[in-house]
N, C-alpha and C positions, 0 to 999 in steps of 0.2 A: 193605617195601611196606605199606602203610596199606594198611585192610581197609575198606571200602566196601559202605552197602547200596541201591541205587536204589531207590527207591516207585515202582518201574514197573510198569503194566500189562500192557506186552508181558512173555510166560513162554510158553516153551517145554518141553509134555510132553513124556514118551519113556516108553516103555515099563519096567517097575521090571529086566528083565533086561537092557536095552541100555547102552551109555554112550558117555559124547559125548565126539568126537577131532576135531583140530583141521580133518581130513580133513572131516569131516561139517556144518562152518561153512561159511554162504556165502561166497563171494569177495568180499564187501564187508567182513565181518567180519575175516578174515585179512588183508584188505588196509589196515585201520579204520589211520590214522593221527590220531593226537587233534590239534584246535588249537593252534598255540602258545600263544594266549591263555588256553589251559585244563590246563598244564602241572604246574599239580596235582590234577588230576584222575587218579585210577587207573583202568585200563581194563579188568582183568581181575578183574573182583571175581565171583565164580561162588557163587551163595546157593543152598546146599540146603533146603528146605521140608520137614518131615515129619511127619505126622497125630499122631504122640506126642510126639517129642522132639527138640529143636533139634541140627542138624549144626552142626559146624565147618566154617569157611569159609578157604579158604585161594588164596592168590594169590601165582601165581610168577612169576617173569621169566624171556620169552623167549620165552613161546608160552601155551596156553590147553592146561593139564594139570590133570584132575580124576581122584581113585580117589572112588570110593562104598565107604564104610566100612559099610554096611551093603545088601546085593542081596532083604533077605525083605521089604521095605516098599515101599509105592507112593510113588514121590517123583517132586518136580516140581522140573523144572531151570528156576532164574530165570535169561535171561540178562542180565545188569546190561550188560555190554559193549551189548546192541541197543538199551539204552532208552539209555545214554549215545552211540550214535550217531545215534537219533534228536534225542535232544534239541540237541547238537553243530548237525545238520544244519539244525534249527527258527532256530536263534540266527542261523546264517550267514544265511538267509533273511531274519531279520528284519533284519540288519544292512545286506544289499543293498537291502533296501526302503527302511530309512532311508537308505542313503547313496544309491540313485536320489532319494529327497522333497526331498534338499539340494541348492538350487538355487543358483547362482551369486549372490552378493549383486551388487543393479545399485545399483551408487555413480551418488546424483542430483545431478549438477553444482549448485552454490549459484545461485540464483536471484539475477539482478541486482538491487541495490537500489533501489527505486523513489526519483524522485524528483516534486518540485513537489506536485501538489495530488492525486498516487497516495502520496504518501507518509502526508498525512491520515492517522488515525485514522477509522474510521465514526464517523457522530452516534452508535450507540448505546455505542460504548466510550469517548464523550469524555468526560472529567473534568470539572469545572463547580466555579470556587473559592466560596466561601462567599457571598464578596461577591457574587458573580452569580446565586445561588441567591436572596440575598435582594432585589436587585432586578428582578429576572425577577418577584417577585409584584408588584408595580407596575401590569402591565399584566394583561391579560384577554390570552389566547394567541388570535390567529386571528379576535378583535375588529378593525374595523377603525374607527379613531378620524378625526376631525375634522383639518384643518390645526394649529388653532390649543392643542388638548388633547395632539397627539401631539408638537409641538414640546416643547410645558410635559414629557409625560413625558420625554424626549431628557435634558431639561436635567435633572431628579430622578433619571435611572440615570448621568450622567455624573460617580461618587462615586472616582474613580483622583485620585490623588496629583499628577499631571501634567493641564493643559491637553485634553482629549478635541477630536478634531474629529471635525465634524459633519457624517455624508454622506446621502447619496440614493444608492439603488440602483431604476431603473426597470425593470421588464421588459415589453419590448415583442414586439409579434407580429410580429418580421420576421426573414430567414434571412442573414447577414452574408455567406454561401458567394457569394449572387447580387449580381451589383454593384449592380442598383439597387433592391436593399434595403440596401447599406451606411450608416451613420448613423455620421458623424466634424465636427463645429463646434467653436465656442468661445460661451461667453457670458462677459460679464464682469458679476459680479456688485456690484450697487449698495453694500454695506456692507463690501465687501471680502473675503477668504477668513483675515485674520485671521495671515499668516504673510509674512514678508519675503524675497524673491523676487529671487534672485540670477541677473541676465541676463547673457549673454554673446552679441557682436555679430562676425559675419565680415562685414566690407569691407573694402572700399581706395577709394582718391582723398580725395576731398572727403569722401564720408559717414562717414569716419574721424572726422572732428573734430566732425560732428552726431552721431556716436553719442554719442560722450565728453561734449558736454554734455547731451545730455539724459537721461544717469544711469546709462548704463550700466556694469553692475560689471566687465567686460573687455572691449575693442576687441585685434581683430587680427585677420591676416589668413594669408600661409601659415606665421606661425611659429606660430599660436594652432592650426591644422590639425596642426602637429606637434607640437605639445604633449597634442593629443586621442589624439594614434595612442599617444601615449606612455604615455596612460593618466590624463592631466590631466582630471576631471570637476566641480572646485568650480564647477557654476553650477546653475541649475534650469530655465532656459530659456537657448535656442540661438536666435537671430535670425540670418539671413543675407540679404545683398541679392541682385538677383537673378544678377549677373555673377557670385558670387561659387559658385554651385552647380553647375557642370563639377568644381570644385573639391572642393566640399565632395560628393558623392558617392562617394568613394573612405572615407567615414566612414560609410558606410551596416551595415555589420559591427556599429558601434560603436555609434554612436548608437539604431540603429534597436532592438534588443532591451530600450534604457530609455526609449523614446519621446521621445527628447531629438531626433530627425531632424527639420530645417526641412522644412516642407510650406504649402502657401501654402492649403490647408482650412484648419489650424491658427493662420494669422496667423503665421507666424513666416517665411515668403520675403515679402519685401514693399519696396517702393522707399522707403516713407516710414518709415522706421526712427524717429524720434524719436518718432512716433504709438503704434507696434508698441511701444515702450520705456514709454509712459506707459501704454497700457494693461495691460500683467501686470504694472505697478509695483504698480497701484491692485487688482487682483481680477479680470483677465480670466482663466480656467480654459478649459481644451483637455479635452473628452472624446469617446468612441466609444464603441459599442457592441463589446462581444465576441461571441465565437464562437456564443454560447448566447444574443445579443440581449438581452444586459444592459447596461445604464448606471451606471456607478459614476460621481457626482459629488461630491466636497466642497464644501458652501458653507459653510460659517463654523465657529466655535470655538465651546466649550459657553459660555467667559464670555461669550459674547455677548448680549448682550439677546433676549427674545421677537421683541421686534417686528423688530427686524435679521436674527434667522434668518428668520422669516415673509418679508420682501422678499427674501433673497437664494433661499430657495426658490422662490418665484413666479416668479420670473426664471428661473429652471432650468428649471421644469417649461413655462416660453415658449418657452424655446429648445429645448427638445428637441419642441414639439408644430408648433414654425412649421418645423423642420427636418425633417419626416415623410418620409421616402423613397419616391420615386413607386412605386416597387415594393410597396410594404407593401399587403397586402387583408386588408378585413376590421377588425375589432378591434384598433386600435391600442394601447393603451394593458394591458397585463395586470394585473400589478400595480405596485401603486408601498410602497416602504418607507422610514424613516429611520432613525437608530441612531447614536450616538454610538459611537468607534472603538474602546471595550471593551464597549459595553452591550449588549443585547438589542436587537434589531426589534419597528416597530413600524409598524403596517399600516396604509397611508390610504386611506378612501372613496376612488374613483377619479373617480364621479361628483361629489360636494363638491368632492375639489380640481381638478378641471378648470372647474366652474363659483363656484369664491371666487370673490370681488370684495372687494378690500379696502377696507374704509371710506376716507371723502373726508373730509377734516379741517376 
């Protein structure tokens, strides 16, 4: 048995005539069973202390037997057994404390992926390529320029590899939730929109053969419905007459989520189909407002000439002032922007361009 000395505090006098039997230990003591986790630890290590000269220390097995090799000196009995069941006891404690502090882990179910316009990045963690850095100084931030300067910049940020179109973004002071602030037309723009416009036409009878000449890129009627459910989408507009829309509503699933659904706002339910055909040949554009009372329109492409953009924005910002929704009070007009399809925005006087007037030739 390994011989052990505790630094303990706790010590137990006795008298130099008396001596200690296992009789005269508390029942905690006698009863002292060590931890398993402390199973080498020795429990009987019994250290005699004395004013001259160090005793021997001896530890037996099977009980707690001490002789005093000398009775003329005053000596003090360490018991090492009490400070190793104190300390024992300290540990257990501490161990119940820690394993009460440990709490069940709460596994947090994976958060759904966001999508659409939650999916975003914030502005302030968005990346910005070089080329956008460098035509971003172009313009003066939160300046708001003229018609005819803010076109000209449109066209100097429009430096992509590819063809940029050219939009309008309006925002106006009205709420799309109540009907009669809803804002949905078409204008068709004088210079054209600049891209090639692939109609498709639902009838039957007779205006089957007037679609077909007046250019449109697909006639049919319930096989052309079943080719939509199929998943058939090569066109950019939908025309239908008007018998033809009992019909074509069973497409509303389909169409309606790419805004491709005939609506007679829109010009596209209509009796005179070859009319409807020439006009989105030529530049007639369909837009609404959204939820937030914004106007997205395209009018033209960056090669386009100054003056071409100039007319075909006039005409936009006509048609969205003559089509003001009786509902709207107040402040119609908020602000108005332009920007080529990679470029920066760019802010226009709202009072200038409601009151241009284009030169007379």
């Amino acid at each position: 048995m390994a011989t052990c000395t505790a630094p303990s505090s706790l010590m137990l006098a006795h008298p130099p005539s008396s001596s200690v039997h296992p009789q005269d230990l508390s029942p905690s003591l006698r009863s002292f069973n060590p931890n398993p986790l402390f199973r080498s630890f020795s429990l009987c290590p019994l250290v005699l202390k004395s004013t001259g000269r160090n005793l021997s220390t001896r530890c037996l097995d099977g009980g707690l037997q001490r002789e005093a090799k000398s009775r003329s000196h005053h000596r003090h009995v360490v018991v090492a057994a009490l400070a190793a069941e104190a300390e024992v006891e300290v540990e257990e404690s501490v161990e119940e404390k820690e394993g009460g502090d440990v709490s069940p882990v709460n596994t947090v179910a994976p958060s759904k992926p966001k999508k659409g316009k939650a999916a975003l990045p914030l502005k302030r963690d968005r990346t910005r390529s070089k080329r956008f850095l460098e035509i971003q100084k172009l313009r003066e931030n939160k300046k708001e320029y003229d018609l005819k300067t803010a076109i000209s910049l449109v066209k100097e940020t429009a430096s992509t590899k590819f063809v940029e179109t050219v939009e309008a973004h309006f925002r106006l002071n009205i709420d799309p939730k109540y009907n009669d602030q809803q804002l949905r037309a078409t204008v068709s723009l004088p210079k054209g929109t600049g891209k090639t416009v692939k109609v498709a036409v639902l009838t039957q009878g007779e205006k089957f053969d007037e679609a077909k000449n007046a250019g449109a890129d697909l006639v049919g009627g319930e096989d052309l419905i079943e080719q939509i459910k199929g998943g058939f989408m090569d066109f950019d507009k939908l025309i239908a007459s008007p018998d033809m829309m009992p019909k074509v509503a069973s497409l509303g699933k389909i169409l309606g989520p790419r805004g491709l659904m005939p609506n007679p706002k829109a010009g596209t339910v209509t009796a005179n189909i070859p009319q409807a055909i020439e006009e989105f040949k030529q530049g007639k554009v369909e837009y609404r407002a959204d939820k937030t009372g914004i106007v997205h329109l395209p009018f033209g492409k960056a090669d386009f000439s100054e003056e071409d953009l100039l007319v075909n924005l006039l005409a936009a910002i006509k048609s969205v002032e003559a089509n003001k929704p009786s509902g709207a009070k107040g402040v119609y007009w908020k602000s108005a922007h332009i920007c080529s399809a990679m470029g920066p925005s760019i802010k226009l006087n709202i009072k200038e361009m409601l009151d241009y007037r284009p030169p007379s030739n």
